[in-house]
LUMTIMAR-305714 format. One record per residue (C-alpha): residue in three letters; residue number from 1; x, y negated, z negated. Coordinates in Angstrom, 3 decimals. Layout:
BEGIN
(Ala, NUM, (X, Y, Z))
...
***
This chain:
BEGIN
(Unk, 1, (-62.133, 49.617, -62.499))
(Unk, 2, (-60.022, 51.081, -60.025))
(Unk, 3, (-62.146, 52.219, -57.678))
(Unk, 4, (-63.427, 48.809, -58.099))
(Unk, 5, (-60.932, 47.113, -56.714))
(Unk, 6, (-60.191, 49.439, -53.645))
(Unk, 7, (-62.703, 46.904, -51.827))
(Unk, 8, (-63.760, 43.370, -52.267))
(Unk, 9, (-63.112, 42.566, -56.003))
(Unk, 10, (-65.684, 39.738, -56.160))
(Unk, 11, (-68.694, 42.053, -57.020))
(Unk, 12, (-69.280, 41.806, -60.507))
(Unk, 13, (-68.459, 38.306, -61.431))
(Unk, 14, (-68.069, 35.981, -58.158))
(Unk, 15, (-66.102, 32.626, -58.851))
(Unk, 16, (-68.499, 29.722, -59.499))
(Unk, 17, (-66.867, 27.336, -56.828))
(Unk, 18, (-69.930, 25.726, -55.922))
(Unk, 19, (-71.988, 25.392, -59.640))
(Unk, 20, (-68.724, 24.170, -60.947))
(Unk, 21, (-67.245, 22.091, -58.390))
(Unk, 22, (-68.045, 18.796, -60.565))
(Unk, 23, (-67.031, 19.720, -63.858))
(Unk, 24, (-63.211, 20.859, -62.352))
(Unk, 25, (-63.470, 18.087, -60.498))
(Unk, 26, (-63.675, 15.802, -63.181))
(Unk, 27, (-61.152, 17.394, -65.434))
(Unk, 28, (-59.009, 17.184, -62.257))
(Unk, 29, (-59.187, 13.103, -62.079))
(Unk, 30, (-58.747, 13.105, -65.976))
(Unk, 31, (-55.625, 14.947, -65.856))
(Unk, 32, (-54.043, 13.564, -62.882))
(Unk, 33, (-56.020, 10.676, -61.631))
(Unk, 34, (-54.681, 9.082, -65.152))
(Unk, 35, (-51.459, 9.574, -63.764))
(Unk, 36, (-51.824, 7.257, -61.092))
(Unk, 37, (-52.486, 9.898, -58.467))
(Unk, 38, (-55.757, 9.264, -57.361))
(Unk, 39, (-54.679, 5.532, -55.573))
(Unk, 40, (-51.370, 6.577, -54.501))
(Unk, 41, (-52.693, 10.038, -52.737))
(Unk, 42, (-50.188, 12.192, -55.005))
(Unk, 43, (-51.677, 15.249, -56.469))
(Unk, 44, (-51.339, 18.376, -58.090))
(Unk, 45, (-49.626, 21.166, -56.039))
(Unk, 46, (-52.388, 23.416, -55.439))
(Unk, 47, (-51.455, 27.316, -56.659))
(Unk, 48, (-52.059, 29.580, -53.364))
(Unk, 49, (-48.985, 30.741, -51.640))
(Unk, 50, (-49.165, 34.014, -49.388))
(Unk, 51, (-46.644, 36.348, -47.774))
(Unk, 52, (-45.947, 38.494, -45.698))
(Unk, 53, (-45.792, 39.496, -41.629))
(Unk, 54, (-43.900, 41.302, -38.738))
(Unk, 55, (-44.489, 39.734, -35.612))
(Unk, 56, (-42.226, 41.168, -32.565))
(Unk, 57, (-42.773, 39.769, -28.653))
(Unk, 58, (-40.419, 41.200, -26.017))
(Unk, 59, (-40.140, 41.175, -22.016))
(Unk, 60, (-40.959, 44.210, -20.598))
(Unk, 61, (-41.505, 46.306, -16.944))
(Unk, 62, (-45.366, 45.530, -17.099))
(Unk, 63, (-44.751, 41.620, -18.553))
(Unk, 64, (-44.518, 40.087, -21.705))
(Unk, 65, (-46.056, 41.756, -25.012))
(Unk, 66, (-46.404, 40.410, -28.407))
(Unk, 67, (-47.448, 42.346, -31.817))
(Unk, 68, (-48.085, 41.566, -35.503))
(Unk, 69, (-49.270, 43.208, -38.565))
(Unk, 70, (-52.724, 41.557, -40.100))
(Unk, 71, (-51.477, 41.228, -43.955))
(Unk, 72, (-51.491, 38.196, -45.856))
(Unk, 73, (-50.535, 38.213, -49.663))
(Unk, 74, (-51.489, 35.461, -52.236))
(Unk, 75, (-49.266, 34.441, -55.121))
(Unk, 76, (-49.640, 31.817, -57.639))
(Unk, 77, (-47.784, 28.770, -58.255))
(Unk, 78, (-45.260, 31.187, -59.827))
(Unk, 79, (-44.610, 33.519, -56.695))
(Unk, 80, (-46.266, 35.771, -58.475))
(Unk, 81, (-48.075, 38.344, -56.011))
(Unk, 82, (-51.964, 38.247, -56.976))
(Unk, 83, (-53.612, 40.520, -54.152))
(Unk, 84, (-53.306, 40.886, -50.071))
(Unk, 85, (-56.542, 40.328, -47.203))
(Unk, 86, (-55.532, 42.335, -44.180))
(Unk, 87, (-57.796, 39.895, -41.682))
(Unk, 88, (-54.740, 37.170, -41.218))
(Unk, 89, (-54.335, 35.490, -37.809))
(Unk, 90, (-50.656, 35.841, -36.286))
(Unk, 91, (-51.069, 35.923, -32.815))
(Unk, 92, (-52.753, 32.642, -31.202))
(Unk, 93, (-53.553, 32.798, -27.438))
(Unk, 94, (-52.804, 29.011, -25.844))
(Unk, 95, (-53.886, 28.926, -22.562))
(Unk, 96, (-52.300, 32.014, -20.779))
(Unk, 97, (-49.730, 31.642, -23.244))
(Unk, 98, (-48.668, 32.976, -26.766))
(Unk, 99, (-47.610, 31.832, -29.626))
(Unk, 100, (-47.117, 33.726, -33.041))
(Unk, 101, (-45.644, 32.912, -36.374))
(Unk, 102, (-44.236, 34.388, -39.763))
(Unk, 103, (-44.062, 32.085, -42.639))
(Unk, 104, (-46.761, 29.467, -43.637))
(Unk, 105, (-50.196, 30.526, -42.573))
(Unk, 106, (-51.547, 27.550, -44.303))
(Unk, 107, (-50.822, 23.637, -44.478))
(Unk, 108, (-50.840, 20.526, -46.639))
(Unk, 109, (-53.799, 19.089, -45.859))
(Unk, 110, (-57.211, 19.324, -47.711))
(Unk, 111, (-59.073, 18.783, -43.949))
(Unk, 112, (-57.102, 21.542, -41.950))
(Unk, 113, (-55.804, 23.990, -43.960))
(Unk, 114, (-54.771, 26.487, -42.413))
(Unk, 115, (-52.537, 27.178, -39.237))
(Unk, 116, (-55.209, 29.190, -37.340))
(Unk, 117, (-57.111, 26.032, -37.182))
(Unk, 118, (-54.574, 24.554, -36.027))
(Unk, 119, (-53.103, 26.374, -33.300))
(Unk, 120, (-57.457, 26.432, -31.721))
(Unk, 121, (-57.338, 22.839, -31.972))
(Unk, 122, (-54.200, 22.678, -30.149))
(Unk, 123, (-55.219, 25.279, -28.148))
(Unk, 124, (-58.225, 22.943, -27.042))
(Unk, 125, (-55.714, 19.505, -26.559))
(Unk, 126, (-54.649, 18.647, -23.256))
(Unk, 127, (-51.093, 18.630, -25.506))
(Unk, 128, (-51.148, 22.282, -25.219))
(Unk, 129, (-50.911, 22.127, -21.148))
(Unk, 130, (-47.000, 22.590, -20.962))
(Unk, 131, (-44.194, 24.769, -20.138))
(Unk, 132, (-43.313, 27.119, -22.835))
(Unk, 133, (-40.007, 25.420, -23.628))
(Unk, 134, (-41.341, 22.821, -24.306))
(Unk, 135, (-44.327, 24.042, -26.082))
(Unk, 136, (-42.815, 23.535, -29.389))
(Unk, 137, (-41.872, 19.634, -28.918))
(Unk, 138, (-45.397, 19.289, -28.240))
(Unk, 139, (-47.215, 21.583, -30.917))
(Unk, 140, (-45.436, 19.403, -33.048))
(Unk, 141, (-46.111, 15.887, -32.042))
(Unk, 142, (-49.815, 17.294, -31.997))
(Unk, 143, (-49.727, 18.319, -35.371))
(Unk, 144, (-48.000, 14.958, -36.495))
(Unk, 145, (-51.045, 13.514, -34.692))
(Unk, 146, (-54.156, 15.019, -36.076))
(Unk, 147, (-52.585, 15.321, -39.600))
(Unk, 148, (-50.839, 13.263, -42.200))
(Unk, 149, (-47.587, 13.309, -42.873))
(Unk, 150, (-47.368, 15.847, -45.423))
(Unk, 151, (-49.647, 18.313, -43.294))
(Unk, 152, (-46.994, 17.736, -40.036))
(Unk, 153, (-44.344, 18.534, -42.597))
(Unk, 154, (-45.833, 21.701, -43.696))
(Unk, 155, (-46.956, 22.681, -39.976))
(Unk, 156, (-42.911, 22.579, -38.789))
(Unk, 157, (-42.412, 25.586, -41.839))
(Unk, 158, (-43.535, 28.534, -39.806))
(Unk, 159, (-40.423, 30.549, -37.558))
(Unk, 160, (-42.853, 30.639, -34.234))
(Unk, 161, (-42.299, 32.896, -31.474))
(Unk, 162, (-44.091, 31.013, -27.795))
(Unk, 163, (-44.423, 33.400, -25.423))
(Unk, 164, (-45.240, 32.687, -21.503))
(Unk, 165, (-43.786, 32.550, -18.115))
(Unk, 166, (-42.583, 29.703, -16.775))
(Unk, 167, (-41.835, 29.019, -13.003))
(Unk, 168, (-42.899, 32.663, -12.513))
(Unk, 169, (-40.539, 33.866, -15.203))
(Unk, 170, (-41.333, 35.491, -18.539))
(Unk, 171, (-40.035, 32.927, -21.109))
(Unk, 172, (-39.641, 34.233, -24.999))
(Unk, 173, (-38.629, 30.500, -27.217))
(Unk, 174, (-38.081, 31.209, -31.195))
(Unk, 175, (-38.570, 28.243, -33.803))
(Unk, 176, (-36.644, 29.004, -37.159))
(Unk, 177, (-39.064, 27.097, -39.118))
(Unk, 178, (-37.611, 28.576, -42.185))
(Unk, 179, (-34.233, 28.919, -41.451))
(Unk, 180, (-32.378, 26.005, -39.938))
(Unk, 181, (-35.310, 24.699, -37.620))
(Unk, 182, (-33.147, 26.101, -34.359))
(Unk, 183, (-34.572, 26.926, -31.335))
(Unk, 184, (-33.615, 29.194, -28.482))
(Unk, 185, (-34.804, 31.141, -25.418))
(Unk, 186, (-34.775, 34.377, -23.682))
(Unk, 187, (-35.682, 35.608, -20.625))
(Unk, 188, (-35.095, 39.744, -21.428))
(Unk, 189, (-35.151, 41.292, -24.243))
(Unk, 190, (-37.424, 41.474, -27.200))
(Unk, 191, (-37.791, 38.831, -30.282))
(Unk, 192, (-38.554, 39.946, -33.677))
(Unk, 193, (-39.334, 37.999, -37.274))
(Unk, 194, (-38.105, 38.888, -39.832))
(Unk, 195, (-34.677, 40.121, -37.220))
(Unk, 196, (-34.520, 43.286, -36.997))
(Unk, 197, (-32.897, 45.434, -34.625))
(Unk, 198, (-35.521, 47.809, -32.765))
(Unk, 199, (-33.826, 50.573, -31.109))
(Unk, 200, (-37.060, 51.940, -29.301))
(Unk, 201, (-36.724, 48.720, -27.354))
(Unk, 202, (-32.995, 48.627, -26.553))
(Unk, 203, (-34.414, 48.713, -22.884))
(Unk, 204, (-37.848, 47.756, -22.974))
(Unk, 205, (-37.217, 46.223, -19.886))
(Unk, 206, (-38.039, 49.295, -18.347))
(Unk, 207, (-40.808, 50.491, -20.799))
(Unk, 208, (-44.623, 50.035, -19.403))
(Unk, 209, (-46.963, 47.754, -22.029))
(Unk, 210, (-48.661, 51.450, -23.224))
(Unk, 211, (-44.997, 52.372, -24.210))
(Unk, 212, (-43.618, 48.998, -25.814))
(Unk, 213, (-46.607, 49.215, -27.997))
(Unk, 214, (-45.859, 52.909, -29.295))
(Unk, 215, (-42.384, 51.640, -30.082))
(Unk, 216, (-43.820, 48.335, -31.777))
(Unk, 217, (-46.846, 49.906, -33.831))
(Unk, 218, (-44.072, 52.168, -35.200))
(Unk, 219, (-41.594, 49.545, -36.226))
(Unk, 220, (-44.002, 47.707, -37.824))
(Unk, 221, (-45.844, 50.854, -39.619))
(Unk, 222, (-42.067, 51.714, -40.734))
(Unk, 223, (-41.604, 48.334, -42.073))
(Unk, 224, (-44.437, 48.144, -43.678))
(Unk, 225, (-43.744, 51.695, -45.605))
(Unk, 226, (-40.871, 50.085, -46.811))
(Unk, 227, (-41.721, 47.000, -48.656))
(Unk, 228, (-45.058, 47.673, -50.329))
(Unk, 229, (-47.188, 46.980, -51.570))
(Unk, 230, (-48.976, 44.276, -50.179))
(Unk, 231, (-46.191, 42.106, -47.863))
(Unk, 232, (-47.039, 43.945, -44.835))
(Unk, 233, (-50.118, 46.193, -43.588))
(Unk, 234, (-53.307, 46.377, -42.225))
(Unk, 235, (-54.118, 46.534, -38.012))
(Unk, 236, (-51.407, 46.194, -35.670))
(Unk, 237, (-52.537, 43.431, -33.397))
(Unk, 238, (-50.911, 43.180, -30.050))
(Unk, 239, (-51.616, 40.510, -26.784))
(Unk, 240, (-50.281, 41.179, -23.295))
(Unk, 241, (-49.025, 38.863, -20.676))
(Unk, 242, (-48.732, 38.894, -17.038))
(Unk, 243, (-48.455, 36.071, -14.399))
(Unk, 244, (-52.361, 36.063, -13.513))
(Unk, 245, (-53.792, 36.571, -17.543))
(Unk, 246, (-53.216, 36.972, -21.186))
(Unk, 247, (-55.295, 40.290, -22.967))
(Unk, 248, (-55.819, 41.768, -26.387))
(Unk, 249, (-54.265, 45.590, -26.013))
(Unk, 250, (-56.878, 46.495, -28.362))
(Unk, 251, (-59.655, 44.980, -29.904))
(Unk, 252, (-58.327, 42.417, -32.722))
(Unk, 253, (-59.819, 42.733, -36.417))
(Unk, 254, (-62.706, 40.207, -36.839))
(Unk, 255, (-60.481, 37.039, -38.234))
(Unk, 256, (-62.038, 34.399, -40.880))
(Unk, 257, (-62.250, 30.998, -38.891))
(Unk, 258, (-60.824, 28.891, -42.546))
(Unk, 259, (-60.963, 25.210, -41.930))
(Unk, 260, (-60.001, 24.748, -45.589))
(Unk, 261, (-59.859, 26.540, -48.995))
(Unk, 262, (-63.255, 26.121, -49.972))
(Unk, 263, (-64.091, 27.948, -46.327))
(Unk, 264, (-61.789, 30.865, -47.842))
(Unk, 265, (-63.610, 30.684, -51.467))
(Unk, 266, (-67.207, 30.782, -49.720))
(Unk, 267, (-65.998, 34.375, -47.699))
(Unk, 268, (-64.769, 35.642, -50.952))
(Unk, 269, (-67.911, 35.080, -52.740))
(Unk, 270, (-70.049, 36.196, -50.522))
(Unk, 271, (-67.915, 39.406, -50.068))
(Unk, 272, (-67.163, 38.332, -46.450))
(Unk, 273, (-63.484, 39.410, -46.735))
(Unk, 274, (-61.857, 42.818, -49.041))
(Unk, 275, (-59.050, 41.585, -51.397))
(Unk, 276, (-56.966, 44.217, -52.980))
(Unk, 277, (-55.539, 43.503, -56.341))
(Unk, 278, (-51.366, 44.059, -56.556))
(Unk, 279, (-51.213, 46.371, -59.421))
(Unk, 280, (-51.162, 45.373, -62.744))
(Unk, 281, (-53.415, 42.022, -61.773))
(Unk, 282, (-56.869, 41.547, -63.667))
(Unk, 283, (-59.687, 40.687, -60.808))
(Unk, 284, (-60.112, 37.152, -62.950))
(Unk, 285, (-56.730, 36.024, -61.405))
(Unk, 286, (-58.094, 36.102, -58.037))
(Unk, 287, (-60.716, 34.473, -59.129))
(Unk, 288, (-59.174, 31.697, -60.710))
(Unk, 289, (-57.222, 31.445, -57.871))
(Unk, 290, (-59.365, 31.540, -55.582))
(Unk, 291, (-61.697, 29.035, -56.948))
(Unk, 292, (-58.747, 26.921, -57.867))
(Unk, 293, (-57.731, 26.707, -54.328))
(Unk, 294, (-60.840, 25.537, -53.755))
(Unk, 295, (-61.148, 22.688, -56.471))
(Unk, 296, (-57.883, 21.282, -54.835))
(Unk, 297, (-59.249, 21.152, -51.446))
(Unk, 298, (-62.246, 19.302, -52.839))
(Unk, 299, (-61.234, 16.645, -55.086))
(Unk, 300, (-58.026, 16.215, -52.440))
(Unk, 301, (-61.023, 15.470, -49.808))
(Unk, 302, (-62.906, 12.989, -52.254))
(Unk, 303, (-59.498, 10.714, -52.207))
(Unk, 304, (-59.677, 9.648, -48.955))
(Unk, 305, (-57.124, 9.242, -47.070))
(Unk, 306, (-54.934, 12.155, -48.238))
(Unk, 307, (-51.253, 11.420, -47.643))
(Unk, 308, (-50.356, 14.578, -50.227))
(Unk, 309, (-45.967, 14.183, -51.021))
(Unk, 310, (-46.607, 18.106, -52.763))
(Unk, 311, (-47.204, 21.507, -51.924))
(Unk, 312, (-51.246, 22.193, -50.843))
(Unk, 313, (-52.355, 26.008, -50.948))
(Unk, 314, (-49.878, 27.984, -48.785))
(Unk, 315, (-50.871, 31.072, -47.064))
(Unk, 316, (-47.795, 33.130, -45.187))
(Unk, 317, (-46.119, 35.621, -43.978))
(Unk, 318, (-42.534, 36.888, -43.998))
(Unk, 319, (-41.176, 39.643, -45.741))
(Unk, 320, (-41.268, 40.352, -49.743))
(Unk, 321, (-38.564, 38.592, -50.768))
(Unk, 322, (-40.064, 35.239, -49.670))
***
């Protein structure tokens, strides 16, 4: 069983989200429709929360650089930690820009669900087309746009790092989604989330991109060391920036593209992305939660429209104590 669950743990018994959609579907309505939920769009929280994430960007001789780790970690309802995917989108080109976020990887809404989605639809709105101070105004009143209330709520959760140059300047901006909401900007320096001080980059200003990404693989490798298991891990991901483009240092790992919970249900099933079980969690956890993340998405979607006043599936980042 352990060697089992070194890979994908939906081998030997996949979750039935598709057969059984209609049967939790209608014990759904029957325990909360006879609330009064189903005509006043109130629902159920749904039970997927993840954590987990470093994400540093910082201003150095060669321009501006930006890396994450790849880890995302489900809990329940509870906060209880269930397993981690090491596949999870932090960094989010924008143009020739950056931005990149710790916290809520995933938002209230049953139609977009999850920030990556998000941040390519932005990326694809003529909102997006701004300096990067005032990137975050406008990510914002996108978000309030395309999604309901509760979704524009949950999208304003995240701390986001936007990353750019503006006027011919490299420009670092930092959102404290999760901490106060403040913003502020830098024009040297480095940025990290969760803060931490970095002494490899005490002068990065002076270090080329090949050097600043030495110093930030490490930090984040040492970080991770320290809290596992599961809250932070998998690929270092780092994007470059100069005045003329924006590159991937390496070659990224090959992200889901997860529209909603049911997208992330269908992967699992069909062994499209490796979940590792925390220990002491049974593989039929992840599976119920899994396929309950899914039932939410789908019976939210059947009650249109979907103006949720409760917690949807959240998928995160930040460090284990989150």
């Amino acid at each position: 069983m352990a060697a089992h669950n070194q890979g994908l743990t939906s081998r030997k018994q996949p979750p039935k989200v598709l057969r059984r959609s209609l049967e939790i579907v209608i014990c759904f309505l029957l325990t909360a429709g006879l609330r009064g939920t189903a005509f006043t769009g109130r629902f159920e929280s749904a039970p997927i929360r993840v954590k987990g994430s470093f994400v540093i960007a910082a201003i150095c001789r060669d321009g501006i650089i930006v890396a994450s780790d790849s880890r995302g970690t489900l809990k329940d309802r509870d906060g209880r930690r269930i397993a981690y995917y090491d596949v999870n989108q932090k960094i989010f080109p924008i143009g020739n820009n950056v931005v990149a976020d710790t916290g809520y990887a995933s938002l209230n809404d049953p139609k977009v669900s999850f920030l990556a989605a998000l941040m390519s639809h932005f990326a694809s709105s003529s909102l997006s087309h701004v300096q990067i101070d005032q990137m975050p105004e406008s990510y914002f009143k996108y978000a309030s746009l395309i999604l309901p209330a509760a979704g524009a709520d949950s999208a304003k959760l995240q701390t986001l790092i936007f990353a750019g140059y503006e006027n011919g300047r490299p420009l670092l901006c930092i959102y404290l989604g999760e901490a106060g909401r403040a913003r502020s900007c830098t024009s040297t320096g480095y940025l990290s989330s969760p803060r931490q001080e970095i002494l490899g980059l005490a002068k990065v200003s002076g270090l080329s991109f090949a050097a600043a990404a030495r110093v930030m693989q490490d930090a984040i490798d040492e970080y991770a060391a320290a809290v596992q298991p599961g809250s932070v891990g998998g690929p270092v991901v780092i994007r470059t920036i100069t005045l003329v483009k924006s590159d991937w240092f390496k070659t990224p790992p090959n992200w889901p593209h997860w529209e909603t919970f049911t997208d992330l249900a269908i992967d699992y099933e069909n062994e499209r992305v490796h979940f590792q079980l925390l220990p002491g969690i049974p593989k039929d956890q992840l599976d119920a939660l899994v396929n309950a993340g899914a039932e939410w998405a789908r019976a939210a979607g059947m009650r249109e429209p979907v103006k949720s006043t409760e917690d949807a599936p959240v998928i995160g980042s930040y460090p284990a104590d989150h």
